[in-house]
N, C-alpha and C positions, 0 to 999 in steps of 0.2 A: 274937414276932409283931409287937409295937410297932414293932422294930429295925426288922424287915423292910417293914414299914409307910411309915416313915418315911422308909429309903432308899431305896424305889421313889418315893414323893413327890416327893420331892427332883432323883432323877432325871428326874423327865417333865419339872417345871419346869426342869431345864436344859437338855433336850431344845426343849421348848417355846417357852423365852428365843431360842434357838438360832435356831430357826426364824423367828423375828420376824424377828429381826436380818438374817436371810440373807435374807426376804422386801424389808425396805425398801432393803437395797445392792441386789437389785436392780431395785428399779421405781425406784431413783435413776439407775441406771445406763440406764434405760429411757428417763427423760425428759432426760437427759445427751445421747443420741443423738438426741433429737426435736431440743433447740439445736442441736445441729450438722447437723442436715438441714436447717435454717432457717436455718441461716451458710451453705451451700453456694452459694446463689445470689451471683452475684458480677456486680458492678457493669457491669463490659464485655461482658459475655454480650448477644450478640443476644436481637431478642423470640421469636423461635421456641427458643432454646437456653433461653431463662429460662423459658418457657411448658412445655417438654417435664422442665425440674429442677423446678419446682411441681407438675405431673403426678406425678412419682415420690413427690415426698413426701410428696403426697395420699394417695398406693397404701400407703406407708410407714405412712402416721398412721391410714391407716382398718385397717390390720391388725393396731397398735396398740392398735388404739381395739374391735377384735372382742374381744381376746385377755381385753383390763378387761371387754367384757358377757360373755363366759363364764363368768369369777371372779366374776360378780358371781350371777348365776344357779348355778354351783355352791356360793357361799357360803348362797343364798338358799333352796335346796335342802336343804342340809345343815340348813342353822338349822330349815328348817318338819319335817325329820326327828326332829331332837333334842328339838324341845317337847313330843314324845309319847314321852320316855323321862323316868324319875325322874331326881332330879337332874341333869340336864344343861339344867339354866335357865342355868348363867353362858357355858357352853359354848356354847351357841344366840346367846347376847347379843352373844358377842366372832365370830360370823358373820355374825350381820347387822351391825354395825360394820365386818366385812371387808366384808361386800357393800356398804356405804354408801361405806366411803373408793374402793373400783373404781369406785364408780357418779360420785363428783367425780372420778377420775381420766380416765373416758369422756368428761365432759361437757368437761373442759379439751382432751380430745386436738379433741375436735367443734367448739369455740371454736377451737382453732389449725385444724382443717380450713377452717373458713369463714372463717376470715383469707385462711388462703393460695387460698381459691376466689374470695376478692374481689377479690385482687391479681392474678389468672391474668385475672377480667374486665378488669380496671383497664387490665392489661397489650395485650390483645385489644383495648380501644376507645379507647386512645390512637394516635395516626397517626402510625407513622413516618416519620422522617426521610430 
């Protein structure tokens, strides 16, 4: 019973580690692609062409930016579920930590939204050439 014990244990936390791991490649891999929406604009681009490439990436970053308040409400969900189950205190603890790291992950996507909404104005209320 110990044995069997033990090596189910063993298992979830490798299961578990697993999952970490494959969770942060990829919201690495998420904000990899926010730089490169944010390198696309290119220097020679007319102001309508550069106006309508910050358009995109606004649509980009706020779908971005839905997908972190979902995680962050299903982590936030799960956690207020598990406080009313026995043991599952550390359980509950590492979900609102999940909902906490989505909820800075939101608020950075929302700082780059309102960069790129300052430079779309920026871009609108200088007179061209």
């Amino acid at each position: 019973m110990r044995k069997t014990f033990f090596l189910t244990a063993f298992l979830f936390l490798l299961v578990w580690t697993f999952l970490i791991l494959d969770e942060k490649g990829r919201l690495k891999s998420e904000e990899k692609s926010q730089l490169v929406l944010n390198e696309a604009v290119v220097a020679n681009q007319t102001v309508s062409e550069q106006v309508a490439e910050i358009d995109r990436q606004i649509q980009e970053l706020e779908r971005i930016k839905r997908g972190f308040d979902a995680k962050v409400l299903r982590h936030e969900d799960y956690a207020e579920r598990l406080q009313f189950q026995d043991r599952s205190y550390l359980e509950a603890k590492r979900h609102i930590e999940l909902a906490d790291e989505n909820r800075e992950k939101s608020k950075r996507t929302q700082d780059e939204i309102d960069r790129l909404k300052a430079e779309k104005k920026r871009l609108l209320a200088e007179p061209s050439l």
